[in-house]
N, C-alpha and C positions, 0 to 999 in steps of 0.2 A: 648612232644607228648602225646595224649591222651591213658589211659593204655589198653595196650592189652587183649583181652579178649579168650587167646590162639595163641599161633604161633605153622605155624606149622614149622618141622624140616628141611625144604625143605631150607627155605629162611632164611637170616641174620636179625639182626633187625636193620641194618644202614640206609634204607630204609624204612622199611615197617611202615605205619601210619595206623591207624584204627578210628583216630576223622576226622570227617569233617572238612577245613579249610577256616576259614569267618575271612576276614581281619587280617588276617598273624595271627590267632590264631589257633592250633586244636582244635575241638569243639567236647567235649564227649556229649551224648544224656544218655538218660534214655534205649531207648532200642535199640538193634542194631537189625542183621542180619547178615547170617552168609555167609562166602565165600567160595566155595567147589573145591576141584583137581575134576575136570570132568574125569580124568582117573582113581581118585581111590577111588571116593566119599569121603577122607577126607577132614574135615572142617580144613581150613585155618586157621581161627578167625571169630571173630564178628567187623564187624567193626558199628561205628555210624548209626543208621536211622535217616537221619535228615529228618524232614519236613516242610510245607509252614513256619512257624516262620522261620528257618535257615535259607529257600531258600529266605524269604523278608531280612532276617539281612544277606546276601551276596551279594543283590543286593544294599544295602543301601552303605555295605562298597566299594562293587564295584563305586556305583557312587561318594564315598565321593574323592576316590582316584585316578577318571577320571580327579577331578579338578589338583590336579597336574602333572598325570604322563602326560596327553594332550600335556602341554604345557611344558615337558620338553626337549629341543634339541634333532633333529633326531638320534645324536650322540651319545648322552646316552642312549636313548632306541637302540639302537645299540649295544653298549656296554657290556649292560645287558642283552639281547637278546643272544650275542654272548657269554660270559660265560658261558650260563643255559646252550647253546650246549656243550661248552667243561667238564661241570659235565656230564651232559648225556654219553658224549661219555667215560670218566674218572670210568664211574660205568657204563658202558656197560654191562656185564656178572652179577652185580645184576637186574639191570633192567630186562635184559630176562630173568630170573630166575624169577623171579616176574612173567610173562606174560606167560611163561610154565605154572607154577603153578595154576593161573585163569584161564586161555584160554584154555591151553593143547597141544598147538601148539608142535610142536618139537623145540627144543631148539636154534636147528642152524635156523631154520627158525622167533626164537624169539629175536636173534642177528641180523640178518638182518633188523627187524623191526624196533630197537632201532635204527640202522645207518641212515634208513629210517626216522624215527620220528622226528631225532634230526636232521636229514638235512634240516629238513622244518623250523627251529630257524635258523639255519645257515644264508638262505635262505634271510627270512624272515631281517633276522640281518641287513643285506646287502640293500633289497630294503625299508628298512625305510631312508636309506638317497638319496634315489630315487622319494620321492613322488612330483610331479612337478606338478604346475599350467601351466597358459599362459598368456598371453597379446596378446589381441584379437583388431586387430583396427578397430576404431570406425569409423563410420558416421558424426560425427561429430567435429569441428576443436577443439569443447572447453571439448571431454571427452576422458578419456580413459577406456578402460573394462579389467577387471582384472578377472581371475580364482584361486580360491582359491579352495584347496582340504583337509579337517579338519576331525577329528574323529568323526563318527556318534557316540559313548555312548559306556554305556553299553552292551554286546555281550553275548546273553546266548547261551550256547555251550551245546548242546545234541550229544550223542557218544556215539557208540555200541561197541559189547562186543569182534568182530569178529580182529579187530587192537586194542588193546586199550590204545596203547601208539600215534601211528600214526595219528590217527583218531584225537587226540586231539593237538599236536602240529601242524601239517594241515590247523589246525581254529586258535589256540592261536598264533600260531607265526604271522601269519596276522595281525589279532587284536590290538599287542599289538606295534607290529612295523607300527601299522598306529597311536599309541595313544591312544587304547580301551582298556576297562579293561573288564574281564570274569568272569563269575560264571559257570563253570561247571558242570552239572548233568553226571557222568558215567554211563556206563550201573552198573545193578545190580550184572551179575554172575561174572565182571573184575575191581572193583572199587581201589584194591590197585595200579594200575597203573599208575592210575592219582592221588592218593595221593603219591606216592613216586614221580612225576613232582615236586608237590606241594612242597615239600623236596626241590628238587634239587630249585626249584623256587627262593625259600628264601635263600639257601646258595649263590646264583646266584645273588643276592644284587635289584632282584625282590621288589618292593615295597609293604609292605602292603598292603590288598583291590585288589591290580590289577588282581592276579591271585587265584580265590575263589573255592574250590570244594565242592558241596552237594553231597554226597552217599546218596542214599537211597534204601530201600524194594521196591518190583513188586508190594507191598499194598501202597507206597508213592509215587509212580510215579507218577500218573495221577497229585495227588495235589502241587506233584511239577514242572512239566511241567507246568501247568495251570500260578502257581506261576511267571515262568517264563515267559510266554507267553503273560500275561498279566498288568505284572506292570508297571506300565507308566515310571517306571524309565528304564524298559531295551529297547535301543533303535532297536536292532538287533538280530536276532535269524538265527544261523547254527545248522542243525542239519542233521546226515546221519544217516539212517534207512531205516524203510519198507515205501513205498506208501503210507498204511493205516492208519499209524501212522503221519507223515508228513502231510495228511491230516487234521488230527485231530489237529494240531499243527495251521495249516496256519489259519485254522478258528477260534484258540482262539487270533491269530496275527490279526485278521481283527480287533477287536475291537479298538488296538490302532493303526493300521496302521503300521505296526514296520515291515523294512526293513527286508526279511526273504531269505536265500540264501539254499538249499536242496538238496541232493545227498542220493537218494532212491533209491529202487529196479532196481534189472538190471535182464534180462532175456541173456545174451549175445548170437548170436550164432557166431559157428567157420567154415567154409566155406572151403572147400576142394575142388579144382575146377584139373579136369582132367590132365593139363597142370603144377599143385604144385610139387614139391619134397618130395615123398611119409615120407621119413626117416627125413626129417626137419619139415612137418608137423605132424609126431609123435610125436616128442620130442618136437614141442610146444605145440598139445594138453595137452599130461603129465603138464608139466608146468602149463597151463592155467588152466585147470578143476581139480586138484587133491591140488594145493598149500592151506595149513591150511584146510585140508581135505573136498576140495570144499565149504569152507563157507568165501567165498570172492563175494563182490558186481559185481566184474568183471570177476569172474571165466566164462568161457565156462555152458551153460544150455543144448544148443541141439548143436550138430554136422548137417552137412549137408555136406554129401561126394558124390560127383559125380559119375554118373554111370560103368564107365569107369575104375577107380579105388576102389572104395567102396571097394571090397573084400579084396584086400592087407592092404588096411589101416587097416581095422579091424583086419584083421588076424595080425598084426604089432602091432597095438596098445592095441592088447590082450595079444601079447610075454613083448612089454615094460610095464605096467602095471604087468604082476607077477614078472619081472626079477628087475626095479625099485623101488617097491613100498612095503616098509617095515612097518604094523601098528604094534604101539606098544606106550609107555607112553613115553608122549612130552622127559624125563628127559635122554632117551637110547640112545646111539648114530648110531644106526643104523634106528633108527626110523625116517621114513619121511611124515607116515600119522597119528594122533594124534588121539586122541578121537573126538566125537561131543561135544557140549557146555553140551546138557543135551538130557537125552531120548526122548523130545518130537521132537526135533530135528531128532534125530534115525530114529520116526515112520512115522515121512513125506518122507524121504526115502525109510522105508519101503511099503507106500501107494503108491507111486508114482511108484517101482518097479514090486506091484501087480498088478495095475492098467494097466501099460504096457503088462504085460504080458497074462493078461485075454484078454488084445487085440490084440494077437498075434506076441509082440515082444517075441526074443530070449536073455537070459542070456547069456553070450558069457563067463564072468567071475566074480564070485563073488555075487552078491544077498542076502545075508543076512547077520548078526549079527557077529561080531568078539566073538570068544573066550573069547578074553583077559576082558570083561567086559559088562555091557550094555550100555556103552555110544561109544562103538568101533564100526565100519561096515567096512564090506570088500569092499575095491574099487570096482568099478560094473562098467560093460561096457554090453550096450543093442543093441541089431542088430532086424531087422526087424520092426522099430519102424515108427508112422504115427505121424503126426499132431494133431490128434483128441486124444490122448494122454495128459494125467494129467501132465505129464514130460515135454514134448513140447509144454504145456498152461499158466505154472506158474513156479517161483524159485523156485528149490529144496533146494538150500544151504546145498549141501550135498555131497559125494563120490560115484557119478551119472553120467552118461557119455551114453548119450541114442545117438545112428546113424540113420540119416534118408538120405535114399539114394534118389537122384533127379537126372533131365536129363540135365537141359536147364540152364544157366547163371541165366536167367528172372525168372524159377520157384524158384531157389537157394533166388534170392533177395526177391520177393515178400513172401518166406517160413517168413525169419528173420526179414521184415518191419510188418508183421502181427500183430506184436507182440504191446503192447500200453504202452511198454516201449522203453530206448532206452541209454542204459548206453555205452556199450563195445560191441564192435562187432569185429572178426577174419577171417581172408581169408590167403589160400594162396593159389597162382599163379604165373605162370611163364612169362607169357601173359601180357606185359607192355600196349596194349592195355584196357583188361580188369582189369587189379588194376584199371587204372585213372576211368573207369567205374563204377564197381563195388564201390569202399571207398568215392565215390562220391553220390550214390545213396543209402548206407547205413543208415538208418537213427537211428542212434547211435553220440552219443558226441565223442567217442574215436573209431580209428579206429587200429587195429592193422595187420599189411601187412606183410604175412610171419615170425612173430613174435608171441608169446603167452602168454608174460609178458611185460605191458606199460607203468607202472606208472612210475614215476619220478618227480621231485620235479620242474624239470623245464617246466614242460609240464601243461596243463589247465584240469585239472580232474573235468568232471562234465558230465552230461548227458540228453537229449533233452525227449518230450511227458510226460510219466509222471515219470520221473525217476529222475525228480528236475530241480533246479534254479539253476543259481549262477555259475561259477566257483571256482577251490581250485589250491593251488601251481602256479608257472609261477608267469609270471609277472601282471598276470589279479588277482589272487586272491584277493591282497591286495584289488581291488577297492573295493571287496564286503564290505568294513568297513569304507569305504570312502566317506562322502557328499560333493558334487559341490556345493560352493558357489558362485555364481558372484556381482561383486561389479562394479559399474556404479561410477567411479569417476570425477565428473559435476565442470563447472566452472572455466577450467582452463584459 
């Protein structure tokens, strides 16, 4: 392993890597960057700044190692797919430990994630001996047509800080069980997560080259994005983030044409319709808007609670919020709301709760700054809130929970279609009528029906407008790494 440049006392060092890994090597750099407990500003360590050189010698060993792992039986990449889960699952409680540590998550919510992460290898393991062509009949007495379905290349993998074990098996176990090999870019405040994969990768009998991680600084990004987005050797580009960013990406993709699959910004709203179970649509707001302290792409944005009820829910959903909801450092066991990532995070919250209320929403519970530090804020719940709202225009990504109360089915929909994204979206109702209506006319990728938590590893996670390409998990994901080839066999 490349040497540590400080650990901190949180974490073991059976896992923890601090070099970049390019072609089954750790790769120390000249300077690093440093990684921080968002809960308690301690630095972690330094780990490597790699930049464009690494990012071109990951995509080299990437591609040197496409040539064989391609073409070796679905069985083996099965195999080995299926191992790397069982280390994941085998060093469960260091891995979240790891992702408390960068993330800040709460711990039992950094177990979950790892069961989550490592089921998309499982997964994953399974539909690489799945990948099926067809034979197509011809027109003709002397051909037959054949379908062939082959690994697109090299797959550059971009992945935020908000999962960062998740996020990235999601994409690699696809990948690698279609026959693709990775270069991962991590985000920059959670980069040990993915080098401790890296770990398990290798003891996982993982190939050299196939699974490559660049760390780098918020100063290295861009040139290695670029790196990534442009080298003719990388065939495919996943990446989940902001809109803004995904943009910026698709257009360095244009140059080569390179298959690009996207899971961005979501605005989601939750739908509260007259006819709901007041006390099941509490406990899944809670769930949906509060989980990693609202900084999930799918979290709940705006509430929309029908007139009828509006007042109970809130008055409900302001007793479960203080009776529920414990902030404190990811590492407590009573703790269930975490730190933010970092301050700047904080003050979007905080702008977005000013903004609210200079226009006449009410604070109901919560509105400023935890105690316990400046990356902590108190769960916040807003009543009297509009449209015309900074909260109900953009992601918060935050422990923000703003009510907008409406009349009509038709105002309710057109409120959450408004919106020029469309990831996740929540309803509940009792009205078998209006579900088939309403999850119909949502226009969202993911629909959740009396529920407030939907992911799953068997389900198609992706989202419609501009909230990305592509689907992830299910049995769809894999295509995204998958080229059709047809073959016209003449002459018979």
């Amino acid at each position: 392993p490349a040497p540590a440049r400080g650990t901190s006392r949180a974490l073991s060092a059976a896992l923890v890597r601090w070099g970049g890994l390019v072609g089954g090597r750790w790769v120390d750099t000249a300077a690093a960057f440093p990684v921080q407990d968002p809960a308690s500003g301690e630095e972690l360590g330094q780990v490597s700044d790699c930049g464009a050189d690494e990012a071109r010698a990951a995509v080299r060993a990437a591609h040197e190692a496409g040539a064989t792992w391609g073409r070796l039986p679905a069985k083996e990449r099965s195999v080995r797919l299926r191992r790397w889960y069982e280390l994941m699952m085998e060093n469960k409680e260091e891995l979240a430990r790891i992702i408390t540590a960068e993330n800040g998550k709460p711990l039992k919510e950094a177990q979950g994630e790892i069961v989550y992460s490592a089921s998309f290898l499982e997964w994953f393991a399974e539909e690489a001996r799945r990948i099926y062509g067809d034979v197509i009949p011809a027109s003709a007495k002397d051909r037959r047509i054949l379908v062939l379905k082959q690994p697109v290349g090299v797959a550059a993998i971009i992945t935020p800080w908000n999962f960062p074990s998740a996020m990235i098996t999601r994409k690699v176990g696809a990948a690698l069980a279609a026959g693709c090999t990775v270069v991962v870019k991590p985000a920059e405040d959670t980069p040990l997560s993915a080098l401790a994969l890296g770990e398990l990768a290798n003891q996982a009998g993982i190939p050299a080259g196939v699974y490559n991680v660049v760390p780098c600084s918020r100063q290295q990004a861009a040139d290695v994005g670029e790196v990534l987005c442009t080298d003719p050797l990388v065939s495919k580009i996943s990446f989940t983030g902001s809109t803004a960013t995904g943009k910026i990406l698709l257009k360095h993709a244009a140059g080569t044409v390179k298959r690009v699959s996207m899971e961005l910004g979501g605005h989601a709203p939750f739908i509260v319709f007259n006819s709901a179970n007041v006390d099941h649509a509490v406990a899944g707001a809670l769930a949906s808007k509060y989980r990693n302290s609202g900084q999930t792409c799918v979290c709940t944005n705006r509430f929309l609670v029908q007139k009828g009820i509006h007042d109970e829910f809130v008055e409900k959903f302001a007793k479960a919020i203080e009776k529920e909801l414990h902030v404190g450092n990811g590492f407590d066991t009573k703790t269930t709301q975490g730190p933010l990532i970092n301050e700047k995070a904080v003050e979007k919250v905080e702008n977005h709760i000013k903004d609210a209320v200079s226009q006449g929403a009410s604070v109901v519970i919560g509105g400023k700054r935890h105690n316990l530090g400046k990356n902590f804020f108190e769960p916040t719940l807003l009543s009297n809130v509009t449209t015309k709202m900074l909260c109900t225009q953009e992601e918060t990504f935050g422990p923000l929970a703003p009510v907008i109360k409406f009349e009509t089915e038709a105002e309710a929909v057109a409120i959450a279609n408004a919106a020029d994204v469309g990831l996740a979206g929540y309803f509940y109702s009792q009205d078998p009528a209006q579900i088939w209506r309403v999850a119909e006319q949502l226009e969202v990728g993911m629909v959740g029906v009396n529920e407030g938590v939907i992911s799953s590893v068997e389900c198609p996670f992706g989202g419609v407008k501009q909230s990305g390409l592509g689907r992830e998990g299910s049995k769809y994901g894999i295509d995204e790494y998958l080229e059709i080839k047809y073959v016209c066999f003449g002459g018979l």
